[in-house]
C-alpha positions in Angstrom: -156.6 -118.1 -50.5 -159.5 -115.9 -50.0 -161.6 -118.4 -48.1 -158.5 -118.5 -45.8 -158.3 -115.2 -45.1 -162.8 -115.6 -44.4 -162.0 -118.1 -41.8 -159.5 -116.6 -40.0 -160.9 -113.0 -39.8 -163.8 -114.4 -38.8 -162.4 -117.1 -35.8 -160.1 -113.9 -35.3 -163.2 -111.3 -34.5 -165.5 -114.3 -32.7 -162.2 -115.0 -30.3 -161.4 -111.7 -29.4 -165.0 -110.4 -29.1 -165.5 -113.2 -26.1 -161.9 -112.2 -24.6 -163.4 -108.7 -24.2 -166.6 -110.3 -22.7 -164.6 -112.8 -20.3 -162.9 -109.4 -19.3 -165.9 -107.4 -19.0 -167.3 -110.1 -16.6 -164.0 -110.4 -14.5 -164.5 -106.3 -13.6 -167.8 -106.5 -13.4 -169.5 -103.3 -13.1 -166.2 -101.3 -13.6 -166.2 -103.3 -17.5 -168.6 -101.1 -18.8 -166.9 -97.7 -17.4 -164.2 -95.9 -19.2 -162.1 -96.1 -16.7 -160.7 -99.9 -18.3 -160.7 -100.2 -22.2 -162.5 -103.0 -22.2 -165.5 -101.8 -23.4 -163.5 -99.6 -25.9 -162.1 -102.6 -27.4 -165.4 -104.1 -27.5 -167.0 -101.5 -29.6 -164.2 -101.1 -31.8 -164.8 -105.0 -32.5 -168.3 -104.4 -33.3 -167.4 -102.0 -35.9 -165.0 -104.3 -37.4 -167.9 -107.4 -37.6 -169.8 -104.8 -39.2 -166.7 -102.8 -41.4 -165.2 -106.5 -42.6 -168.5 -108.5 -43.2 -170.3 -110.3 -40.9 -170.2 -114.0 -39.4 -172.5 -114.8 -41.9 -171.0 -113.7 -45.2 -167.9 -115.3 -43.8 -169.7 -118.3 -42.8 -171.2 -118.8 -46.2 -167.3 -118.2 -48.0 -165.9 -120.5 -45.9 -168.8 -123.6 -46.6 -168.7 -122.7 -50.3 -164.9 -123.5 -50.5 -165.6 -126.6 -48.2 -169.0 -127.7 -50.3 -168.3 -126.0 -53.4 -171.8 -125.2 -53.5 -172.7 -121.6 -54.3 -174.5 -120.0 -51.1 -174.8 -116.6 -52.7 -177.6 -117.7 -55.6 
């Protein structure tokens, strides 16, 4: 269903976006170089929180499918 497909792109972007951060803090000072992708990868999920809606909207899907209460009034 559609408020499937909410919940998992949004627990898809939330869990990668901290693997990038747990990596960024594991090189340290060398995470925010281009010399590792890391902080390629983190950008690139930034624009995808932004391109496929945020937490938010995705948030308010999801609890409108669990509530059935319309969030978007």
């Amino acid at each position: 269903t559609p408020q499937q497909v909410s919940m998992a792109k949004r627990n898809a972007c939330e869990v990668a976006t901290q693997i990038c951060r747990d990596a960024r803090q594991v090189l340290g000072g060398m995470g925010i170089t281009g010399e590792y992708p890391v902080m390629r990868h983190m950008m690139n999920l930034e624009s995808v929180i932004t391109y496929e809606g945020t937490h938010d909207i995705h948030l308010l899907i999801t609890g409108m499918d669990i509530t059935g209460l319309n969030a978007f009034k």
